[in-house]
ChimeraX commands (.cxc) that place a marker at each C-alpha (Angstrom):
marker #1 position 1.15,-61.85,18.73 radius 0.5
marker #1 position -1.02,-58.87,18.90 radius 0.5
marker #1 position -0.25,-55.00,18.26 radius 0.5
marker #1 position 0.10,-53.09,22.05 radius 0.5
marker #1 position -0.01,-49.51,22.54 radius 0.5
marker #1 position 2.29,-48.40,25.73 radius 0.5
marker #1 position 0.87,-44.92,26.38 radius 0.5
marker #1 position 3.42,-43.30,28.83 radius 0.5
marker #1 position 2.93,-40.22,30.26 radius 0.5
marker #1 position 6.09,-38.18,30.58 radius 0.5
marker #1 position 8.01,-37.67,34.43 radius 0.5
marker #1 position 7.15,-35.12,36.85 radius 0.5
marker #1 position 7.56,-31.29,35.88 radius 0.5
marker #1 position 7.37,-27.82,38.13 radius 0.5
marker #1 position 4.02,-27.40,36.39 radius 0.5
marker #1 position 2.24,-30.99,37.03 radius 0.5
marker #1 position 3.91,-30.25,40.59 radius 0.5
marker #1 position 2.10,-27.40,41.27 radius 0.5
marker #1 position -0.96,-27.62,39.42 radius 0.5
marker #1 position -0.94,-25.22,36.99 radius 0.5
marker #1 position -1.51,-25.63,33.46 radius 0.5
marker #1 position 1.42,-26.41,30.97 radius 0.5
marker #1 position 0.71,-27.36,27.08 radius 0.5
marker #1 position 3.13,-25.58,24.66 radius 0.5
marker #1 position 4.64,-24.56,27.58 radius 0.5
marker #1 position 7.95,-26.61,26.93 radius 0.5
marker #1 position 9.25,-27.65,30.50 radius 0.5
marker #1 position 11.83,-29.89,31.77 radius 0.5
marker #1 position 11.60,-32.36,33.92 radius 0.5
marker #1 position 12.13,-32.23,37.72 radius 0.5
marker #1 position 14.78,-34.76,39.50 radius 0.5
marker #1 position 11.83,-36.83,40.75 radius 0.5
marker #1 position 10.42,-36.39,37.09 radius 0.5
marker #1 position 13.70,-37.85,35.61 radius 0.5
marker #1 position 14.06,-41.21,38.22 radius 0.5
marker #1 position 10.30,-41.49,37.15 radius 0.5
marker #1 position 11.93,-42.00,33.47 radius 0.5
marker #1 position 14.69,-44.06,34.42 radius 0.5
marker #1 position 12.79,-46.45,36.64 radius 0.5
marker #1 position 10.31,-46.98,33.42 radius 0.5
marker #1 position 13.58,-48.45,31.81 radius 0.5
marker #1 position 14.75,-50.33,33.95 radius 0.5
marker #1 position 11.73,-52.44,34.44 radius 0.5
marker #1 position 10.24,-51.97,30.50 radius 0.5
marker #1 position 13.61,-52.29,29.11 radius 0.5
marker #1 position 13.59,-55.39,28.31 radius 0.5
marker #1 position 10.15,-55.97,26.53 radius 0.5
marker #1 position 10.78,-56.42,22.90 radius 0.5
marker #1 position 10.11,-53.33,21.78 radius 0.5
marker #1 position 9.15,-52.77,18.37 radius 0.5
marker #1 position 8.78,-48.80,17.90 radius 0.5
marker #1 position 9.13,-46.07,19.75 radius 0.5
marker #1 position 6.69,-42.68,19.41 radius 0.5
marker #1 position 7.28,-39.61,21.11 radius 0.5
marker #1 position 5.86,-36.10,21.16 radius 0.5
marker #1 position 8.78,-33.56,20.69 radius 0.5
marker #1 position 8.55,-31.24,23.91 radius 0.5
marker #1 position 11.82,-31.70,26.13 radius 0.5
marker #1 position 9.34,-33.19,29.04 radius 0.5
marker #1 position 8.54,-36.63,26.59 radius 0.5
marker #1 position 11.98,-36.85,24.65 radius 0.5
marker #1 position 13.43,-36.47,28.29 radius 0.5
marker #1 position 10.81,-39.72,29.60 radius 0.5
marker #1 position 11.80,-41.61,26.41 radius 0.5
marker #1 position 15.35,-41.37,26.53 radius 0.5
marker #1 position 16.74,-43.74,29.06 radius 0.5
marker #1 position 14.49,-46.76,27.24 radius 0.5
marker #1 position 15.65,-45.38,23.82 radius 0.5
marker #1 position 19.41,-45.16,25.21 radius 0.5
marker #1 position 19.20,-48.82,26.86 radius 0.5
marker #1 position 17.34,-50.66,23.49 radius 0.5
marker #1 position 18.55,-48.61,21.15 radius 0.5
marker #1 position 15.35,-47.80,19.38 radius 0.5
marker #1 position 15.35,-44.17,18.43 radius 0.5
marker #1 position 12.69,-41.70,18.35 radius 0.5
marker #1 position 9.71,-40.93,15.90 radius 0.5
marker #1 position 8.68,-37.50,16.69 radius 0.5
marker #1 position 5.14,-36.51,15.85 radius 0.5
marker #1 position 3.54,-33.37,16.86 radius 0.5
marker #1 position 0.61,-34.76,17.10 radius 0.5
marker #1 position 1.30,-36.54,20.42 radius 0.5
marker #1 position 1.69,-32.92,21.87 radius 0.5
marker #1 position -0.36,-31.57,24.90 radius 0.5
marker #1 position -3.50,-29.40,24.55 radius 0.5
marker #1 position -2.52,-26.04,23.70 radius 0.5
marker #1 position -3.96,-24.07,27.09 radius 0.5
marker #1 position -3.45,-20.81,24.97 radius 0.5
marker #1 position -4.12,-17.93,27.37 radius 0.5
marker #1 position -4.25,-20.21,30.52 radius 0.5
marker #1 position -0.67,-21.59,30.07 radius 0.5
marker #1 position 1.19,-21.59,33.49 radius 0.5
marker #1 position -1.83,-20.36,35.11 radius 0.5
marker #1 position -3.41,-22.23,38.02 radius 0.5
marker #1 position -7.26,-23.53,38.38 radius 0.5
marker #1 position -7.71,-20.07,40.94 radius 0.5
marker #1 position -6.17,-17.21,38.54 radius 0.5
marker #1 position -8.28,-19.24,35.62 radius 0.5
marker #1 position -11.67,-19.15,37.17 radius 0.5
marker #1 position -11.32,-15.52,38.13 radius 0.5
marker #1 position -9.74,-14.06,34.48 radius 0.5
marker #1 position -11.93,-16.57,32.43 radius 0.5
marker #1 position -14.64,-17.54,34.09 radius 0.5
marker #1 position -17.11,-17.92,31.24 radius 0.5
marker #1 position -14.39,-19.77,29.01 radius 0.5
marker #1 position -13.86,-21.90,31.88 radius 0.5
marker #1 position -17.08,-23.37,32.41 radius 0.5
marker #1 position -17.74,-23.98,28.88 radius 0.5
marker #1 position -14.23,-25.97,28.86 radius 0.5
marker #1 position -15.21,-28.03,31.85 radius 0.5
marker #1 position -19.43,-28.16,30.72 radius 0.5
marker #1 position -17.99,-29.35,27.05 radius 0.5
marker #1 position -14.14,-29.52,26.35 radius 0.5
marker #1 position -15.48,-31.45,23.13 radius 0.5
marker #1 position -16.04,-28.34,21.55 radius 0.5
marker #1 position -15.15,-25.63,23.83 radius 0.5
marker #1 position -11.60,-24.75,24.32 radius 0.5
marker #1 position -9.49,-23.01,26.68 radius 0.5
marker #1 position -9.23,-19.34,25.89 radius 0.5
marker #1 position -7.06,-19.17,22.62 radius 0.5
marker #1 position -6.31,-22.93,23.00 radius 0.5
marker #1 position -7.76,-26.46,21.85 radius 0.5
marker #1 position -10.32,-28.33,21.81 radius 0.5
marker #1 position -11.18,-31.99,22.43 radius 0.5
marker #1 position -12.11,-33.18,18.84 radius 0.5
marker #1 position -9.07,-30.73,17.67 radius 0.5
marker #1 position -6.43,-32.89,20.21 radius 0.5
marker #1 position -8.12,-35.90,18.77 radius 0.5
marker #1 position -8.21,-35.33,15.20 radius 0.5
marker #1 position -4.22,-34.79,15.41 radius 0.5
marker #1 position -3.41,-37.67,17.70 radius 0.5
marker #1 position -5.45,-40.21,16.30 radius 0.5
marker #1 position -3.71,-39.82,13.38 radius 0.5
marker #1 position -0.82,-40.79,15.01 radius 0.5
marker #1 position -2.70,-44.30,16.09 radius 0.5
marker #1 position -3.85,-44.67,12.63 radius 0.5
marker #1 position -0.14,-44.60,11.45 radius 0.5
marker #1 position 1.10,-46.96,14.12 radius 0.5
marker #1 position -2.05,-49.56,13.00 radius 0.5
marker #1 position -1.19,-49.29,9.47 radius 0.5
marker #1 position 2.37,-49.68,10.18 radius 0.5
marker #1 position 2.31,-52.57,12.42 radius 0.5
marker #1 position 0.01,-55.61,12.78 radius 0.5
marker #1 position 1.51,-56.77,15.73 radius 0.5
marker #1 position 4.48,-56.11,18.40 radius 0.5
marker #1 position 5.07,-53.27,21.12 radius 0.5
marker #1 position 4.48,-49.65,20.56 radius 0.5
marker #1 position 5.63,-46.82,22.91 radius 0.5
marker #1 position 4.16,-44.04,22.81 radius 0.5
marker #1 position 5.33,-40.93,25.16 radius 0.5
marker #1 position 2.91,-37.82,25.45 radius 0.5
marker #1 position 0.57,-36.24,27.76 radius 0.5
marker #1 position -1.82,-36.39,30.12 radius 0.5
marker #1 position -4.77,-34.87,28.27 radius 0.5
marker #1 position -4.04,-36.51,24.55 radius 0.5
marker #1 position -3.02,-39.80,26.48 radius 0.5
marker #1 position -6.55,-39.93,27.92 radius 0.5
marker #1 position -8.36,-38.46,24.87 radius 0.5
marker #1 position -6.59,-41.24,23.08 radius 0.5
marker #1 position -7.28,-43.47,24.88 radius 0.5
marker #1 position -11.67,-42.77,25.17 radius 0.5
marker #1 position -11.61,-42.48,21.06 radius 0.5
marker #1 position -10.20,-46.22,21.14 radius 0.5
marker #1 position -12.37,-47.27,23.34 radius 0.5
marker #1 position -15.53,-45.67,22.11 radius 0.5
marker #1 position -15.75,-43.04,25.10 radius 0.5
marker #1 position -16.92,-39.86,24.56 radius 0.5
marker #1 position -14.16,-37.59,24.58 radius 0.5
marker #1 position -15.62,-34.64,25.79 radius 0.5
marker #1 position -15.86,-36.65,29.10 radius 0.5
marker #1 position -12.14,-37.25,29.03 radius 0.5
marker #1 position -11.03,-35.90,32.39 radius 0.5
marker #1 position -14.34,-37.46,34.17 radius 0.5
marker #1 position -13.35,-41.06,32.89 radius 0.5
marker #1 position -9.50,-41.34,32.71 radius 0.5
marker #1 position -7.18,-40.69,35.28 radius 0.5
marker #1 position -3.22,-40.56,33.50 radius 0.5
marker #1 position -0.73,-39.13,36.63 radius 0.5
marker #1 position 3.32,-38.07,35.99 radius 0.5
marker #1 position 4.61,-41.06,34.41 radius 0.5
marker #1 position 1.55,-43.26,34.29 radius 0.5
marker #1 position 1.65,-46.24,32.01 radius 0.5
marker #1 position -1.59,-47.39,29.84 radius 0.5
marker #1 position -1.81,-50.60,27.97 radius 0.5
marker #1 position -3.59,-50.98,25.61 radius 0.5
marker #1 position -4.04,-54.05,23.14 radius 0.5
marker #1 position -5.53,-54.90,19.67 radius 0.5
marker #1 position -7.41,-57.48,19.96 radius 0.5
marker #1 position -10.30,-59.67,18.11 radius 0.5
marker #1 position -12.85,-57.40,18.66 radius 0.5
marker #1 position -10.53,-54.03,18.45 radius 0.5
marker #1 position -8.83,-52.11,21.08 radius 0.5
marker #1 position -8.71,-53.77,24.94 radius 0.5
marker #1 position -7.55,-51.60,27.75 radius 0.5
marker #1 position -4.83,-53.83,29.74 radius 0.5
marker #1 position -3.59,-51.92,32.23 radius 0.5
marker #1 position -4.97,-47.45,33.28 radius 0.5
marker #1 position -2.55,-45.41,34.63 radius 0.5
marker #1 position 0.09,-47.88,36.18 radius 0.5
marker #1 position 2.77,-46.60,38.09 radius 0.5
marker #1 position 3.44,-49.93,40.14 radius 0.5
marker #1 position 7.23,-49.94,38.56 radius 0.5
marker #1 position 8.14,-46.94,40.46 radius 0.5
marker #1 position 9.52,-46.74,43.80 radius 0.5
marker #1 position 7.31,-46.21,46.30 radius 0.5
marker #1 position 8.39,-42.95,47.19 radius 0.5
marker #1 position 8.05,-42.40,43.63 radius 0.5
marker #1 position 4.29,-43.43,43.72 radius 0.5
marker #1 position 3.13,-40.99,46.28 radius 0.5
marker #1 position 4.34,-37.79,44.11 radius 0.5
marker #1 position 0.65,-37.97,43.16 radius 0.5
marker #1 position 0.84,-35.25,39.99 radius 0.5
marker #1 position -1.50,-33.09,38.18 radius 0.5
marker link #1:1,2 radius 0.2
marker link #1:2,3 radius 0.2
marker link #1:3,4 radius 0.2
marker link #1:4,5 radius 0.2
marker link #1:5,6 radius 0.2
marker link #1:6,7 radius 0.2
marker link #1:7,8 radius 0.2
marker link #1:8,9 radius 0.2
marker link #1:9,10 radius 0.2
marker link #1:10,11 radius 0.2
marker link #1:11,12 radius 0.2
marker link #1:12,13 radius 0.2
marker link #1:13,14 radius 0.2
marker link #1:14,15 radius 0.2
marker link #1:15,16 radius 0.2
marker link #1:16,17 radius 0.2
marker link #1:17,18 radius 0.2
marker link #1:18,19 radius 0.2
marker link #1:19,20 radius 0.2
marker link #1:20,21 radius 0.2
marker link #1:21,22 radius 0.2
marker link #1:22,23 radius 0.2
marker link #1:23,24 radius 0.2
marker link #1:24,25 radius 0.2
marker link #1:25,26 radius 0.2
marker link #1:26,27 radius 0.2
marker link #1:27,28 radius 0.2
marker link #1:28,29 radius 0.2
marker link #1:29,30 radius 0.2
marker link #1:30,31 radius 0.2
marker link #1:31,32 radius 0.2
marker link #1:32,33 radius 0.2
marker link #1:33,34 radius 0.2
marker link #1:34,35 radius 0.2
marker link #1:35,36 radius 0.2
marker link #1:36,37 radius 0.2
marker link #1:37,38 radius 0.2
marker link #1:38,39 radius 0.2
marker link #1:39,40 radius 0.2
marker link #1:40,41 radius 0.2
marker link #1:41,42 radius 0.2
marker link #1:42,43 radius 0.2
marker link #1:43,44 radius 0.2
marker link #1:44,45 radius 0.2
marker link #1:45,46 radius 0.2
marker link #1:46,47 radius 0.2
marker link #1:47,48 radius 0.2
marker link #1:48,49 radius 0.2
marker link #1:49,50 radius 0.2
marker link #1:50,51 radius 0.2
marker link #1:51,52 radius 0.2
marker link #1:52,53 radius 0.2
marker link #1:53,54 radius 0.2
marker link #1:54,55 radius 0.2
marker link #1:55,56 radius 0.2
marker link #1:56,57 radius 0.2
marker link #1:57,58 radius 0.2
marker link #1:58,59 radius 0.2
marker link #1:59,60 radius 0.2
marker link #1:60,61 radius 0.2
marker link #1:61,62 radius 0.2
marker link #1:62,63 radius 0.2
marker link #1:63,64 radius 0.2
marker link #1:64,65 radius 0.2
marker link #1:65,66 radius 0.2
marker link #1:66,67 radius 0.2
marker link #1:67,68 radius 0.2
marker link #1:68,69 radius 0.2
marker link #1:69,70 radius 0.2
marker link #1:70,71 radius 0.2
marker link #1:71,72 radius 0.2
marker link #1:72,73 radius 0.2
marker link #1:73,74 radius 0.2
marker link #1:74,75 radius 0.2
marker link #1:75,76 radius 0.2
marker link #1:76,77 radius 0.2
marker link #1:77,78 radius 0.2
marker link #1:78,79 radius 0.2
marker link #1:79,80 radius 0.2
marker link #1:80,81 radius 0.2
marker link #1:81,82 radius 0.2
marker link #1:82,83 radius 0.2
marker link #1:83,84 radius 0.2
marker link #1:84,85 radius 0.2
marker link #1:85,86 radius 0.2
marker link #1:86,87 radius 0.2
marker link #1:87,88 radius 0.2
marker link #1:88,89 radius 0.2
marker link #1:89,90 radius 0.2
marker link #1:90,91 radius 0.2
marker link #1:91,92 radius 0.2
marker link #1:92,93 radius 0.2
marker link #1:93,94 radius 0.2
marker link #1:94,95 radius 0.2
marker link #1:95,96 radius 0.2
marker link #1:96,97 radius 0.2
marker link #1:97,98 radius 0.2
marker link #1:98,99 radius 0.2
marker link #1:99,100 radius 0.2
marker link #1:100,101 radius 0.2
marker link #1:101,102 radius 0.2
marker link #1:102,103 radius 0.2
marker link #1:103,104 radius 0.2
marker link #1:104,105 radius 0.2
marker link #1:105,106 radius 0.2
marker link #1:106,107 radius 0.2
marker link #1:107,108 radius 0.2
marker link #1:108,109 radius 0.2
marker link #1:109,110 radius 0.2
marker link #1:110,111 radius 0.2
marker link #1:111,112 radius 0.2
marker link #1:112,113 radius 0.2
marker link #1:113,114 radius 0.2
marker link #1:114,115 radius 0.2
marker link #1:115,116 radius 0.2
marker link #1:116,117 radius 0.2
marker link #1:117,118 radius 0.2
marker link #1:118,119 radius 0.2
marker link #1:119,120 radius 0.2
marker link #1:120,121 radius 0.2
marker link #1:121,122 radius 0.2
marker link #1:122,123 radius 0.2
marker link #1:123,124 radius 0.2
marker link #1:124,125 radius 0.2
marker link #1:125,126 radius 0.2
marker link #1:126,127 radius 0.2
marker link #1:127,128 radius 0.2
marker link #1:128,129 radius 0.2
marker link #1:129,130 radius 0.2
marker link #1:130,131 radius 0.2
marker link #1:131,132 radius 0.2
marker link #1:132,133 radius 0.2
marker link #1:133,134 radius 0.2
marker link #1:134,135 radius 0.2
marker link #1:135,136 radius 0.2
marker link #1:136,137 radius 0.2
marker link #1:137,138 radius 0.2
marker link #1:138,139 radius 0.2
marker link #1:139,140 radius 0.2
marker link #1:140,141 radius 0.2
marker link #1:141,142 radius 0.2
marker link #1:142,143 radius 0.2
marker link #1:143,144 radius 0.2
marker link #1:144,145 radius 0.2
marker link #1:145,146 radius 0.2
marker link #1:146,147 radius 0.2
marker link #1:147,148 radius 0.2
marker link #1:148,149 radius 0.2
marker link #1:149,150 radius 0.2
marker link #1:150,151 radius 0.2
marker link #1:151,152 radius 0.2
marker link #1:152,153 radius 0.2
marker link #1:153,154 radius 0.2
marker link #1:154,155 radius 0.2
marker link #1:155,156 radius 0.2
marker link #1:156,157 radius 0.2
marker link #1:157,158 radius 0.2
marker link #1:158,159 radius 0.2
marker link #1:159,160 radius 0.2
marker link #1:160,161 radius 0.2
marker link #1:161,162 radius 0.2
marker link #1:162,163 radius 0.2
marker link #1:163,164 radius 0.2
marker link #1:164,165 radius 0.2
marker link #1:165,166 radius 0.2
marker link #1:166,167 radius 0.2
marker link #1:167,168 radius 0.2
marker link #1:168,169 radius 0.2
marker link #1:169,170 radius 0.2
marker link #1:170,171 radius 0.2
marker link #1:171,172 radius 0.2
marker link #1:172,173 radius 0.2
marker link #1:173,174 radius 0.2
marker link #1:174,175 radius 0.2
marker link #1:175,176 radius 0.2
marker link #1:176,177 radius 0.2
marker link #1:177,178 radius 0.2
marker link #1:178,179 radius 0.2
marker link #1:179,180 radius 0.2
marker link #1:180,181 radius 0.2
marker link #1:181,182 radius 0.2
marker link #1:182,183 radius 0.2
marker link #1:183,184 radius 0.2
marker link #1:184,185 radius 0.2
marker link #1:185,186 radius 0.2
marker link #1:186,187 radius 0.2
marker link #1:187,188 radius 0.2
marker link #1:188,189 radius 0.2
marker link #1:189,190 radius 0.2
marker link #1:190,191 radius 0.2
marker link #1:191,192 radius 0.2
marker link #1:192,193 radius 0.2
marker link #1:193,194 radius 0.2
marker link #1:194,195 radius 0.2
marker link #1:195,196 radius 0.2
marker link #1:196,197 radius 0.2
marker link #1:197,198 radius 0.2
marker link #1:198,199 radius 0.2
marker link #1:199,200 radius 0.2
marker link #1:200,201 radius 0.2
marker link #1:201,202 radius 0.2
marker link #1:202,203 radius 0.2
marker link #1:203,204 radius 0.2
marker link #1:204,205 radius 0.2
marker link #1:205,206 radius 0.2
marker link #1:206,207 radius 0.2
marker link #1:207,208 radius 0.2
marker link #1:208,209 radius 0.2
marker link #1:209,210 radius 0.2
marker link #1:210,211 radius 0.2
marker link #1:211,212 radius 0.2
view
């Protein structure tokens, strides 16, 4: 047996509804956001799980709970598996952002590596705090199944610095929708990416709530 990484994005929210931009922002779920959850449960729940990680906004703990409640595996809350901290731009959308920040916004999408959003986070700063989350897990655990509940930008940054991607180029090579599932497993030859952005347990009315 092998060590796999579940990387689950958490449920629906107003904000990945809309399209605006939520990072400390701590929102709740939506309804569709919370069936999203429990349909993740009812088709995952009976993996044997091994650990369960979970950033500690209300959005994840809310995605992790009905898998927690049905195995019985509780939560290890890490910070680093938050979002990216938007600073200034939080609850903004794409439109206000371009016209208050336009400079700062064209760095962020030329270079998020180094260039953050106004007030906010960078790339290698979102990396630097969740990898060290990973590193934990691998030192941990040589084998079994690891959830891991977060977000959509630090679920795809994660997932290019395991893979050797650059992660400045994280939101041009990773795609991670409202309650998205990545697998990925340590193999041989390090970390292989199973399964990008799954969402095939869902209902299919589920599925077309497309997400930001």
């Amino acid at each position: 047996m092998s060590l796999k990484l579940y990387l689950l994005r958490h449920g629906e929210t107003p904000y990945s509804q809309e399209g605006a931009y939520c990072g400390t922002l701590d929102a709740e779920l939506t309804a569709e956001g919370h069936a999203m959850a429990q349909a993740f449960a009812d088709s995952y729940g009976l993996l044997n799980w091994t650990d369960v990680y979970v950033s500690p906004m209300k959005r994840t703990i809310a995605t992790a709970k009905p898998l927690c409640d049905l195995t019985g595996k509780p939560m290890q809350i890490r910070d680093g598996l938050k979002e990216i901290n938007y600073g200034e731009w939080e609850s903004q959308d794409t439109e206000t952002i371009k016209q208050l920040y336009e400079q700062d916004y064209i760095r962020w999408m030329t270079e998020p590596a180094w260039n953050a959003p106004t007030g906010g986070e960078t790339s290698v700063q979102i990396a630097n705090r969740a990898m060290a989350v990973i590193a934990e897990i691998e030192g941990k655990y040589k084998d079994g199944n690891i959830l891991i509940v977060s977000h959509k930008a630090t679920i795809r940054i994660i997932i290019c610095s395991l893979l050797g991607m650059d992660i400045g180029r994280y939101r041009d090579r990773v795609n991670a929708l409202a309650g998205s599932v990545s697998i990925i497993k340590f193999a041989t030859y390090g970390p292989m990416l199973e399964a990008l952005g799954d969402r095939h347990y869902m209902p299919p009315e589920l599925r077309e709530r497309t997400g930001t």
